[in-house]
N, C-alpha and C positions, 0 to 999 in steps of 0.2 A: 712269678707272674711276668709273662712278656710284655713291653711295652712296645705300645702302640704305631708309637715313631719307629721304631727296626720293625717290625713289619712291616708297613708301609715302604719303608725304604727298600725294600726287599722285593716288593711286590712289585714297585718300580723300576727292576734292570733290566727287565725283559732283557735284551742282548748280550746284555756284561753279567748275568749271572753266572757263567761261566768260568768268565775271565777272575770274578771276584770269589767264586770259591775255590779255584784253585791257587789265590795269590792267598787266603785264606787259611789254606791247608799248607802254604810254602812256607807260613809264621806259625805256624802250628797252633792254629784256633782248633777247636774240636765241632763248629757250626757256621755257618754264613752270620747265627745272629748274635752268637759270641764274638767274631769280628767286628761287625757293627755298631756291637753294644762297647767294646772297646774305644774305637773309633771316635764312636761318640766323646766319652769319657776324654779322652784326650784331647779333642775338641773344645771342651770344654772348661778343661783345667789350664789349655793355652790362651784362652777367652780370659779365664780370670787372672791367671800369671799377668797378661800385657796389661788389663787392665791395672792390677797394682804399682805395675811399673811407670805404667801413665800417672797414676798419685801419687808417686814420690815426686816424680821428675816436676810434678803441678807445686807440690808442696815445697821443693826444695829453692823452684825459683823465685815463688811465697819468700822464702826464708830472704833468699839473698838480697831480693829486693827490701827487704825489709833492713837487713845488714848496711845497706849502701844510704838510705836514708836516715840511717842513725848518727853519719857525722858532723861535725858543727859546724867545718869549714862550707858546705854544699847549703 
């Protein structure tokens, strides 16, 4: 089943349809919407990547702060 969003995206190059199915065909997709649909994906999974990076980095200075309020002399 095709999903809605790469059509649409699709439907909107009007001028760059060109340009995007031959850079398309340079990566060796087999369709515009199999690029797309990539695209996306990757998109996507660099969305969720930073955001994990962003909870650690939250979590870690959680931690140290907590570390530095644990001593007696302070």
């Amino acid at each position: 089943m095709q999903k809605q969003e790469i059509i649409k995206i699709i439907d909107n190059l009007k001028g760059r349809k060109n340009y995007e199915q031959k850079k398309a065909i340079k990566l060796g997709f087999s369709s515009l919407y199999a690029y797309f649909e990539d695209k996306l994906l990757r998109e996507k999974n660099a969305a969720e990547l930073k955001k994990k990076e962003l909870e650690e980095v939250i979590n870690t200075d959680k931690i140290d702060k907590n570390q530095k309020k644990s001593c007696s002399c302070c």
